[in-house]
C-alpha positions in Angstrom: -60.1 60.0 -62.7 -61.6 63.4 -62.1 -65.0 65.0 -63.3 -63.5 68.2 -63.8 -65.6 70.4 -60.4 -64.0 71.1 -57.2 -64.6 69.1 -54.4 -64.1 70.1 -50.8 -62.8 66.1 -50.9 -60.2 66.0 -54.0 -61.1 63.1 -56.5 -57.5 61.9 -55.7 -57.9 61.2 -52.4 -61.0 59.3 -52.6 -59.8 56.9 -54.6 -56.7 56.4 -53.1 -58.6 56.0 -49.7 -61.7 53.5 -51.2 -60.4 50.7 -50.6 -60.6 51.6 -46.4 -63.7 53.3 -47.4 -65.6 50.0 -48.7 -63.8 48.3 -45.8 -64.9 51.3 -43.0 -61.5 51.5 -42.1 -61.6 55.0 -41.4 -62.7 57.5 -39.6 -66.4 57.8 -39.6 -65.7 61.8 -40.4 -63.7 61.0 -42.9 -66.6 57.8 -44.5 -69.2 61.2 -44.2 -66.5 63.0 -46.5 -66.3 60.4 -48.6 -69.9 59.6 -49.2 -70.8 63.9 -49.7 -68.0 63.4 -52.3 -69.8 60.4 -54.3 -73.5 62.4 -54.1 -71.3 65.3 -56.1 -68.7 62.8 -58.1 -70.1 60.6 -60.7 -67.0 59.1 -61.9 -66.2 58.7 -58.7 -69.6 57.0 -57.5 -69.0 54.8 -60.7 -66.0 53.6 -59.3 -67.0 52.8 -55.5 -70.0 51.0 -57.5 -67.5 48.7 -59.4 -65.0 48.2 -56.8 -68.3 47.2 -54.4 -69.3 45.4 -56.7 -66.2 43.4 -56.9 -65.7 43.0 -53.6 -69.3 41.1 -52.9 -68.5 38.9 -55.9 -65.2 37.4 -54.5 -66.9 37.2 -51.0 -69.7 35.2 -52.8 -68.0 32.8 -54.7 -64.5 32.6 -52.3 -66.0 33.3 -48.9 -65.8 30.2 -47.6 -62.6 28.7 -48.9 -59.9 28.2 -46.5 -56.6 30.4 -47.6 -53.4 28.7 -47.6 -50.5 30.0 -45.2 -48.3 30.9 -48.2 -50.7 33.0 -50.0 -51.9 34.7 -47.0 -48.1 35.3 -46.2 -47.6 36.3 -49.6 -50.7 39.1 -50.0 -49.8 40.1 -46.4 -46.3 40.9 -47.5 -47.4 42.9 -50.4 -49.4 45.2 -48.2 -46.6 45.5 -45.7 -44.3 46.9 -49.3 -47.2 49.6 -50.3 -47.8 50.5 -46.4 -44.2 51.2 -46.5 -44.6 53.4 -50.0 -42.3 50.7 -52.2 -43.0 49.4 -55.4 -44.3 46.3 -55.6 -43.3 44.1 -58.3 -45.6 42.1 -60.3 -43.6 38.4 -59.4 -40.7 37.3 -57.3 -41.7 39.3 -54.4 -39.6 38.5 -50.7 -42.4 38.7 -47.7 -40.9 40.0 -44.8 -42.8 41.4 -41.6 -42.8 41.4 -38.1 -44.0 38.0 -37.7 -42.8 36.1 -40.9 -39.9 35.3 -42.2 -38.0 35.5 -45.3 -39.7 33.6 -48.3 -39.3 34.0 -52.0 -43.0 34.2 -53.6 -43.9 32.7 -56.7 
């Protein structure tokens, strides 16, 4: 997704970053970046809207559910395999990380 200008801040970037953006998991130089970005991206903006959005909708209606050990090892696991830059299949992933062992997901 691109609107077609240049941006000191490449559209690419953003939205591989907004995730740690919406989470201000960055750099606070790098969240002023960011935000110049959206006041010059629209498509971009749109997209930090959504994924907001989203975000505030699971907290509201999952917030205060408990997670179970499994899934958390699961989703855990998943983010250790894109941390590491592997592909991350859609099923039948294997979590394995520092702390866990060996389990076949579901």
């Amino acid at each position: 997704m691109s609107c077609g200008e240049p941006h000191e801040t490449d559209c690419s970037e953003v939205l591989d970053h907004l995730y740690e953006f919406l989470d201000r998991e960055m750099p606070e130089g790098d969240c002023t970046k960011f935000e110049v970005h959206f006041e010059e991206c629209s498509p971009c903006l749109e997209k930090y809207g959504l994924e907001q959005a989203v975000k505030k909708l699971v907290k509201r209606c999952c917030g205060q559910d408990d997670v179970p050990t499994d899934l958390r090892s699961k989703v855990m696991g998943r983010i250790d395999l894109i941390r590491a830059g592997e592909t991350v299949p859609d099923h039948d992933v294997t979590v394995q990380g520092p702390d866990r062992s060996a389990t076949a997901a579901e």
